[in-house]
DOKOLLO-56071 format. One record per atom (N, C-alpha, C): x negated, y, z negated. Coordinates in steps of 0.1 Angstrom, whole numbers, plus 2048, in hexadecimal, padded with zeros to 3 digits. Example, Ala and Ser with C-alpha at 12.3 -4.5 7.8 and 13.67 -1.06 7.14 Angstrom:
BEGIN
77C7C77B2/7857D37B2/77C7DF7B2/7807EA7B9/7777F57B9/77F8007B1/
END
This chain:
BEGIN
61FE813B2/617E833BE/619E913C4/60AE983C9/60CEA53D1/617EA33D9/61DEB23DB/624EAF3E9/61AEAF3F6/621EB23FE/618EB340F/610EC240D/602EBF419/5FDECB418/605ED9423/606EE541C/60DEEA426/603EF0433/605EF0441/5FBEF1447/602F01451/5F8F0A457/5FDF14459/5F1F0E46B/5FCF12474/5F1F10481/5F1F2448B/5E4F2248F/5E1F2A492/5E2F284A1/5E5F304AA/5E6F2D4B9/5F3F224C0/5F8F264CC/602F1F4CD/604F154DD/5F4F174E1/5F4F0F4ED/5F8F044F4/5F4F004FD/5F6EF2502/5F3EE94F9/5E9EED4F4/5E8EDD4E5/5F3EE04DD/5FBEE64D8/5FEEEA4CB/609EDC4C8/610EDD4D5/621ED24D6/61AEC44D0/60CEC24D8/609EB34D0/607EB14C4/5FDEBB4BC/5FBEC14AF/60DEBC4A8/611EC94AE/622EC94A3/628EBE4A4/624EB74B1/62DEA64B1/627EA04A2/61EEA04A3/612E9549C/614E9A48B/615EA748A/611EAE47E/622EAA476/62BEAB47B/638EB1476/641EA2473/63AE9547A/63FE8B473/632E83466/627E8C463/61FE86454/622E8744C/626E7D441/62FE80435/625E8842B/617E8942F/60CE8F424/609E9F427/611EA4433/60EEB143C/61AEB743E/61BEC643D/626ECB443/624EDA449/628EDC459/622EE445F/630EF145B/629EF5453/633F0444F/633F10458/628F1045C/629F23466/61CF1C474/623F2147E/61CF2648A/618F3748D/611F3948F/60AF4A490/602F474A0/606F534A7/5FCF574B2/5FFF634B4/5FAF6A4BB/5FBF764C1/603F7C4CA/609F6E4CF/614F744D7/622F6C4D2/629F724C9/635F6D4BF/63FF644C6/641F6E4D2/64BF624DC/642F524DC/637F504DE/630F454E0/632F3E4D3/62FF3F4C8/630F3C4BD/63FF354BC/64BF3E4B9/656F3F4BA/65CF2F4C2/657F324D1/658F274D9/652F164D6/646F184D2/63FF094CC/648F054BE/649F0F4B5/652F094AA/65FF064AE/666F0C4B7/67AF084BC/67CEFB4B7/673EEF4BE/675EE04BD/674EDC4AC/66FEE24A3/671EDE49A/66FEE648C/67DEE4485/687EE947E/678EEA474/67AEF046B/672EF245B/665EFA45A/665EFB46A/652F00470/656F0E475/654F1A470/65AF2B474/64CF2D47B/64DF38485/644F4048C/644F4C47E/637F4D47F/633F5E478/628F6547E/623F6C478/61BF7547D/60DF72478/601F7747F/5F5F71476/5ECF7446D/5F6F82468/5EFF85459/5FDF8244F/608F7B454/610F7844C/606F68449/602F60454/602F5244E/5F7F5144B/5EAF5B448/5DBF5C441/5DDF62435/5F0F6A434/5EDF6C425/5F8F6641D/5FBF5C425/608F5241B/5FFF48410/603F4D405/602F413FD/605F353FE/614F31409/616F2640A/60EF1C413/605F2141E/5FEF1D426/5EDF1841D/5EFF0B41B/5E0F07416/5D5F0041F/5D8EFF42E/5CFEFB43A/5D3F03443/5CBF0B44B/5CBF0F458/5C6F05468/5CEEFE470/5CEEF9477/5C8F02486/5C0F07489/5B9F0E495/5BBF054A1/5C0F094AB/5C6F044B7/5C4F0D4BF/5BEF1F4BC/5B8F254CA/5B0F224D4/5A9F2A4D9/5A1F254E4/596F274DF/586F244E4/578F234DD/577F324DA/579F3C4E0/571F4A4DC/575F4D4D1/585F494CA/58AF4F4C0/588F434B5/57FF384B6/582F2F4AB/57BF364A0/56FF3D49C/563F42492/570F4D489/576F54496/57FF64490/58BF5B487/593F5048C/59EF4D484/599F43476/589F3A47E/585F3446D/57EF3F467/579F46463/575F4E45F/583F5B454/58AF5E460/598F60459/5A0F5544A/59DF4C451/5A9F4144B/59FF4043E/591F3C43A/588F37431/58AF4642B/58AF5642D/58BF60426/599F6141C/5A1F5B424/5B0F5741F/5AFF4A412/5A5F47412/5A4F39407/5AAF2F40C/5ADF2E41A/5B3F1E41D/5A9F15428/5A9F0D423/5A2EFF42F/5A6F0243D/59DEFE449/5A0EFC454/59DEF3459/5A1EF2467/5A1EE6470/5A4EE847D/598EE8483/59BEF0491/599EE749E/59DEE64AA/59BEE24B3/584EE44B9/587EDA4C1/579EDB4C6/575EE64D0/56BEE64C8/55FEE84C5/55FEF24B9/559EEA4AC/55DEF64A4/556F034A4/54DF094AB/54FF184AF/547F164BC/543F204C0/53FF234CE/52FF1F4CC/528F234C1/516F1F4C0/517F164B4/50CF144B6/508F104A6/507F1C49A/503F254A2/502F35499/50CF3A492/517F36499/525F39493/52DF3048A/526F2348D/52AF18486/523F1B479/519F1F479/516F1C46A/51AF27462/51DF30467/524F3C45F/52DF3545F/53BF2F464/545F29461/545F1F455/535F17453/535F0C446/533F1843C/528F2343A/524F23434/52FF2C42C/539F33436/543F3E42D/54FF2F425/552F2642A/556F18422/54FF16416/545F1241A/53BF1040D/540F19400/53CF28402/53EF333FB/54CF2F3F3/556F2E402/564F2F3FB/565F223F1/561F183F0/569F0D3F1/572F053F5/570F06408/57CF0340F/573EF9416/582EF241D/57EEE8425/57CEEB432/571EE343C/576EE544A/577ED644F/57DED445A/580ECD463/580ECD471/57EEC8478/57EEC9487/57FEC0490/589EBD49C/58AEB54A9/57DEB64AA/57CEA64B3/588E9D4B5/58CE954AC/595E8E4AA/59BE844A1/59CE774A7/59FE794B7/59FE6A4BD/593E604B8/58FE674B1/582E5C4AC/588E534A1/591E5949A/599E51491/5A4E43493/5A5E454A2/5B1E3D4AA/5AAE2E4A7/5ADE214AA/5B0E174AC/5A5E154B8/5A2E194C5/59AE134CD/58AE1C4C6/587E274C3/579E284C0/577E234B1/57EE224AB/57DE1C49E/578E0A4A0/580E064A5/57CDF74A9/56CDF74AF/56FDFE4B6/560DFE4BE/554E004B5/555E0D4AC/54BE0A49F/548DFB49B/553DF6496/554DEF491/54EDE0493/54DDE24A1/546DD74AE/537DD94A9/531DE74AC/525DEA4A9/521DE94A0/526DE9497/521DEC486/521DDC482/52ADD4485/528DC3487/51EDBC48D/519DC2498/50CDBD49F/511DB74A6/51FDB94AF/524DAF4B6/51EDB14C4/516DBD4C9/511DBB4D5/500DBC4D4/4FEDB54C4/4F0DBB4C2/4EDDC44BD/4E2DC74C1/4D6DDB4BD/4DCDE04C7/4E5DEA4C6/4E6DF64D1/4D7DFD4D7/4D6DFA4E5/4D0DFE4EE/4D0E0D4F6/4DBE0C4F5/4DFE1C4FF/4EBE1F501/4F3E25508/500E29508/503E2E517/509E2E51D/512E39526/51EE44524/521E4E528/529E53523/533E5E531/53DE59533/53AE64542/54FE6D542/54EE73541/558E7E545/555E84554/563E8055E/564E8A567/56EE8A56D/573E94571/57FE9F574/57CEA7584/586EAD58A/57BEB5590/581EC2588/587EC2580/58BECF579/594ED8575/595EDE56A/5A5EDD562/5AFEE9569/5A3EEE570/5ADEFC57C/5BCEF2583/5BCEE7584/5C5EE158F/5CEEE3585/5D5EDF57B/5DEEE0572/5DDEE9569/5D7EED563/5D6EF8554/5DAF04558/5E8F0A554/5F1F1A55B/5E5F22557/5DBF2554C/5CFF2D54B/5C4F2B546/5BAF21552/5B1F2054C/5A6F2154D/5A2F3154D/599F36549/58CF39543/592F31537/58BF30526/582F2352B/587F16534/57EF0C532/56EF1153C/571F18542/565F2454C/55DF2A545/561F2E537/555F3A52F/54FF34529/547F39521/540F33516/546F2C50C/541F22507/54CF184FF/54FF0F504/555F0D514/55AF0451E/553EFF523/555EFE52F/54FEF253F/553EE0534/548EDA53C/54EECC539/54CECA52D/53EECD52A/53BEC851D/53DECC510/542EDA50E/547EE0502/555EDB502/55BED950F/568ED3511/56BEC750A/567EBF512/56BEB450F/55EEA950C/552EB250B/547EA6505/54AEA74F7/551EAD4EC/550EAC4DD/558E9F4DB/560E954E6/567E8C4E5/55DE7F4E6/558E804F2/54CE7A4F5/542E774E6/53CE864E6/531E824E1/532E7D4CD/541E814CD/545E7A4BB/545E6E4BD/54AE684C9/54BE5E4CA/53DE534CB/534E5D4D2/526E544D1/51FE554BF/520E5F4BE/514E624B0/521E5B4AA/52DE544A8/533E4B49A/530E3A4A1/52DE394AE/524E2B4AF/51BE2C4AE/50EE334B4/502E354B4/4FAE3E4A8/501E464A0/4FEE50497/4F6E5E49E/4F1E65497/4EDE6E49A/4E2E714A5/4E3E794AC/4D7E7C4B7/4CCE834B1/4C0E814B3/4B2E894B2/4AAE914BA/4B3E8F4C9/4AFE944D4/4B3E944DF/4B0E9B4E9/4BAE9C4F6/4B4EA0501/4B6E9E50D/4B3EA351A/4BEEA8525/4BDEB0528/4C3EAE537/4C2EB653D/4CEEB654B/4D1EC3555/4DEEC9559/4DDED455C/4EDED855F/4EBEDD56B/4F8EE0570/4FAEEA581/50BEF0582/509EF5585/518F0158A/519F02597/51DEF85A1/520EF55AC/527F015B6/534F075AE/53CF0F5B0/53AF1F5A4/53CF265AF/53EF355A8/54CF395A0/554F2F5AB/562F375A9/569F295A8/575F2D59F/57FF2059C/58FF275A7/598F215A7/5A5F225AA/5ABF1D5A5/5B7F2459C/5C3F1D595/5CFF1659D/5CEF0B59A/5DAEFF5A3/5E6F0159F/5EDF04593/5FAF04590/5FCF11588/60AF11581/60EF1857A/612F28584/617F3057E/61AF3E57F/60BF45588/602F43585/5F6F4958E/5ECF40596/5F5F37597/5F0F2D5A7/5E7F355AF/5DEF315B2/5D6F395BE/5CDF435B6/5CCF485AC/5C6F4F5AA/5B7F495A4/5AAF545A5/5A0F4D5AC/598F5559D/58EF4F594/584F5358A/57AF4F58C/56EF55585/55EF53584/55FF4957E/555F3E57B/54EF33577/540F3B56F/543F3A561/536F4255B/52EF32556/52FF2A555/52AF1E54E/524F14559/51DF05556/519EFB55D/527EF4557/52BEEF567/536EE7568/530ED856D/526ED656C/51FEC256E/515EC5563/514EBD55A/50FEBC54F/507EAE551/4F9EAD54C/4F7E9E54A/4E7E9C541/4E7E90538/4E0E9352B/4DEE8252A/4D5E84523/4CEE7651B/4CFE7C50B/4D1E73500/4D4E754F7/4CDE6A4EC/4C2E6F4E6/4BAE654DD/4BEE644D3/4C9E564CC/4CEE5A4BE/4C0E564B8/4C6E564A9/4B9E544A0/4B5E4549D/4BEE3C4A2/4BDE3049F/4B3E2B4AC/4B1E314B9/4AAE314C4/4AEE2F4CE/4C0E284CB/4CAE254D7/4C6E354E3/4CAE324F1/4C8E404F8/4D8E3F4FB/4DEE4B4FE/4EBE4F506/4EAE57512/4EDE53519/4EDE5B527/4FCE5F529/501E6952B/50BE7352E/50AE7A53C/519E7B540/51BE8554D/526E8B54B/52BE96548/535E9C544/534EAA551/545EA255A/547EAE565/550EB3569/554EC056B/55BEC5575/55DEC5583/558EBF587/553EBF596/554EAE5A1/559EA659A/55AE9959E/566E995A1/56DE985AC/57EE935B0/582E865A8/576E7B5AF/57CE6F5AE/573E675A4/574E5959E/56AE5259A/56EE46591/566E3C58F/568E2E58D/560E2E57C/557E3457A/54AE3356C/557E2F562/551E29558/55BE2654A/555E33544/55DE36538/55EE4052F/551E3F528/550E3751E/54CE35518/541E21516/533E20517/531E13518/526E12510/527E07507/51AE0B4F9/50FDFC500/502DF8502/4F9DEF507/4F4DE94F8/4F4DDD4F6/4EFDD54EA/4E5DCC4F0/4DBDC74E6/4D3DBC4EB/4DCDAF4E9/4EBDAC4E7/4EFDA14E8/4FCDA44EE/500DB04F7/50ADB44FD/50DDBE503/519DC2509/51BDD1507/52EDD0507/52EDDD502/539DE24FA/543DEF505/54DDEA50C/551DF3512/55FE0050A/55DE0B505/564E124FC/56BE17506/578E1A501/585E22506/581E31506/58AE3650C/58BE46513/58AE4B504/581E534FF/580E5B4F2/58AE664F0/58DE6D4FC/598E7D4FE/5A4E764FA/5A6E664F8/5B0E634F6/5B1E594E7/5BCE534E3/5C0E484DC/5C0E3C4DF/5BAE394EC/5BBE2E4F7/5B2E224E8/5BDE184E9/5B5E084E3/5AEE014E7/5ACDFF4F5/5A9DF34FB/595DF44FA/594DEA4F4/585DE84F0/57EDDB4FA/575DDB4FE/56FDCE504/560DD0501/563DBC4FE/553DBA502/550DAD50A/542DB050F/540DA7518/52FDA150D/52ED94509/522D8F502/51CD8850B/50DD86506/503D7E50C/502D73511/503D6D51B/506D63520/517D60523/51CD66522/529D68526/52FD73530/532D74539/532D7B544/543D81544/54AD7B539/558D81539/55AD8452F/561D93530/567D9D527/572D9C51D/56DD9A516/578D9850B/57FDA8500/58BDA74FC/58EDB44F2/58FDAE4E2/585DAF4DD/585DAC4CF/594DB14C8/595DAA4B9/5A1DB14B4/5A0DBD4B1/5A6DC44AA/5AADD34A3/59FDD1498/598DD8498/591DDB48B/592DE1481/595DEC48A/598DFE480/59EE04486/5A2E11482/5ABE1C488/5B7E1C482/5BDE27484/5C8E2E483/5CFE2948C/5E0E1E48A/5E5E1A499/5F6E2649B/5F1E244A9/5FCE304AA/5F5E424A7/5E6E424A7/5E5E4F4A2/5EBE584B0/5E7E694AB/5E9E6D4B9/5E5E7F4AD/5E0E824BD/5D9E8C4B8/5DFE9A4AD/5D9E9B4A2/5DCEA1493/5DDE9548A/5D6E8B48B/5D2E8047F/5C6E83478/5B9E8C480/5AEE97477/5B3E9A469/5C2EA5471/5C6EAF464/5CEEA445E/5D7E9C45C/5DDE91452/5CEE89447/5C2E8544F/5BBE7E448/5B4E8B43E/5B6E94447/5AEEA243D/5B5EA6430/5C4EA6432/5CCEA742C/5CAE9E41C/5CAE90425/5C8E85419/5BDE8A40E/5B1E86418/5A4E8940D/5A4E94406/5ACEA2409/5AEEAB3FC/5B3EA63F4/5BFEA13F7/5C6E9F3EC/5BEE903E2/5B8E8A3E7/5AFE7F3DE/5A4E823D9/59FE8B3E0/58BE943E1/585E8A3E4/586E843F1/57FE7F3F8/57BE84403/573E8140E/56AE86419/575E86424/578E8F42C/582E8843A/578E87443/57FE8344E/574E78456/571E80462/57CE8E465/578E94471/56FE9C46E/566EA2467/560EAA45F/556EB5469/554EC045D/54DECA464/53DEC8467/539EBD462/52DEBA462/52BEB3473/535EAA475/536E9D481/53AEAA489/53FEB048B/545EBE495/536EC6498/530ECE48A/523ED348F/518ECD492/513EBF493/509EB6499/510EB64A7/51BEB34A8/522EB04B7/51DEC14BE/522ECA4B9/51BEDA4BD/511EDB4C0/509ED84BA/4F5ED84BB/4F5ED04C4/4FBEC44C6/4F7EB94D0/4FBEC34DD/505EC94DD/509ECE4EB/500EDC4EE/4FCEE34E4/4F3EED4E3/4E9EEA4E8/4E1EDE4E1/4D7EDA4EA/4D3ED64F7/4DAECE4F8/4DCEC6508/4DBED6512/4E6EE1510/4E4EE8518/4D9EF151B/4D3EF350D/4C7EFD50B/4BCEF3517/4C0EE2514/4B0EE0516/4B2EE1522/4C1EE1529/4BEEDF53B/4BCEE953F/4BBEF453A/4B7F0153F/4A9F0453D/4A2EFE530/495F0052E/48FEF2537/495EEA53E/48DEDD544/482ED8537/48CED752B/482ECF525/48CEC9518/484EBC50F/48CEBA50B/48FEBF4FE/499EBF4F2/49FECA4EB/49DEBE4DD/49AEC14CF/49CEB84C5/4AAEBE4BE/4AEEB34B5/4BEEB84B2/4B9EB94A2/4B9EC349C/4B5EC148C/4C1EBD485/4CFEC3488/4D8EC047F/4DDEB147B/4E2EAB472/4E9E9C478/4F7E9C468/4FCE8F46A/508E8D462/506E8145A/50FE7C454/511E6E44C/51DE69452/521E60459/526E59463/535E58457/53DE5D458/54CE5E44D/54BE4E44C/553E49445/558E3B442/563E3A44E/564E2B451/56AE2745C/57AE26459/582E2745C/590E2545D/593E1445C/596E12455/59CE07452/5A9DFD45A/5A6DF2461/5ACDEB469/5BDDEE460/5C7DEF46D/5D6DEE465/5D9DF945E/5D7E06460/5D3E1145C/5DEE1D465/5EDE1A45F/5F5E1E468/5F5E2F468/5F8E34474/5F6E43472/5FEE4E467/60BE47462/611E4F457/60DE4A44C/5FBE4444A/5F8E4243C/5FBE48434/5F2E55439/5EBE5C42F/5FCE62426/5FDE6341E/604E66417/600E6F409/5F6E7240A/5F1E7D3FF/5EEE753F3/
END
């Protein structure tokens, strides 16, 4: 049997700790080098664990040893480090959104293509145990024909905690580049693919203020729409309606809620691993939680790059894929184009929905 794949990660942020938790106990994976630009940072994310060295980032684009590049920077630099890493001849797997446009995204497949490399892309919570079941509801017909959807994210915004968060303000960010790629994978693997979209946006605020960290009090521009809100026509005819905000304090909405002609389907928080599935059927007025269907139990986020890992090593399809990442892109591309043009936007791209995770499907499967 292969050994593990050796993975080289790029960037050493706030995500990275969960990443190296997740990455460094996979018996199919092994996180060899961290690289960023600022070495002390690097240095400091690897301390906790022994076998993983900080290097430099034309040491770990030109190691032989490194055969996946793990991208964990921030959106402006995702296209420069995949783009780097696919010139290097190694696969990547980057945090969401996998680049800033669709423009850039497809330079990103098409220089893959060329190479013969893989891409991958957050989120992975799609793999967990609570959105996996929930397919699994729909695809059974247990609440019927899907009818529509709800989908709602709100925050009043990541300035109160984030020591620099700047990046979720520019291009690439606000709510929906943020945290709708969690959302919206989650709708297009129940509902499939969208063919069209509507909405509106607004930027309430000019200026944000940082709540914590070392530059508390300090005050930045708002270049983006921080209330986002959209209708979403998949192709099967189901509608989704979305609000994804910055700007809400407080609120009661569920995350996620799929409408069936013989039910509806209440889904767990997508930004997370959350299990808890409900449904309420026709003539039945109480909520019940079906069993476990599918999912990964115990996953936690860097189960993407383990499943990615696997299907190289078998040559099979992984399930976070660059295809589900760039439909999820175009979906968010659109939505904003059309609320700016007040009209509504057709989605051309779409995916083949990965095969479902398999019920009992413990997170240190994959084994190569």
């Amino acid at each position: 049997m292969a050994g593990p794949l050796n993975i080289g990660v790029v960037g050493a942020g706030n995500i990275s700790g969960e990443y190296l938790e997740t990455l460094t106990r996979m018996p199919n994976v092994h996180v060899a080098q961290v690289a960023t630009r600022d070495v002390r940072q690097a240095q400091e994310a690897v301390a906790p664990f022994p076998g993983t060295r900080a290097t430099s980032l034309s040491q770990l684009y030109g190691s032989d040893e490194v055969g996946l590049v793990l991208n964990l920077t921030t959106p402006e630099a995702h296209l420069e480090v995949s783009l780097a890493a696919i010139a290097a001849g190694k696969h990547i797997y980057g945090e969401k959104p996998l680049a800033m446009t669709t423009e850039e995204a497809r330079s990103i497949l098409a220089r893959a293509s060329a190479a013969g490399v893989r891409v991958g892309c957050a989120p992975d919570t799609v793999l967990g145990v609570g959105i996996q079941t929930a397919r699994m509801c729909v695809d059974s017909g247990d609440i019927g024909t899907p009818i529509a959807a709800t989908a709602f994210m709100t925050t009043p915004g990541h300035e109160r905690w984030h020591p620099d968060p700047e990046f979720y303000y520019r291009a690439g960010g606000g709510p929906l580049f943020d945290m709708g790629p969690y959302y919206l994978s989650a709708l297009v693997l129940l509902l499939g693919p969208v063919r069209r979209v509507s909405g509106l946006s607004s930027k309430p605020r000019d200026t944000r203020t940082i709540g914590s960290g070392p530059r508390a009090g300090t005050t930045f521009v708002v270049d983006v729409a921080t209330h986002v809100t959209g209708v979403l026509e998949h192709e099967g005819g189901a509608l989704s309606t979305i609000m994804m905000s910055f700007d809400v304090w407080a609120s009661k909405l569920p995350r996620i809620e799929v409408y069936g002609t013989e039910g509806t389907l209440m889904v767990p928080d997508p930004g997370t691993f959350a299990v808890d599935v409900h449904i309420c059927r026709a003539g039945d007025p109480t909520w019940h939680r079906p069993p476990v269907l599918g999912g990964c139990s115990g996953a936690a986020r860097g189960i993407g790059v383990a499943d990615m890992a696997h299907a190289i090593a078998a040559g099979t399809a992984h399930r976070a894929s660059a295809e589900l990442a760039y439909h999820v892109l175009d979906v968010m591309e659109s939505l904003l184009t059309a609320a700016e043009s007040d009209r509504s936007r057709r989605v051309d791209s779409s995916f083949e929905r990965p095969a479902p995770v398999p019920a009992g499907t413990p997170d240190l499967l994959y084994a190569g």
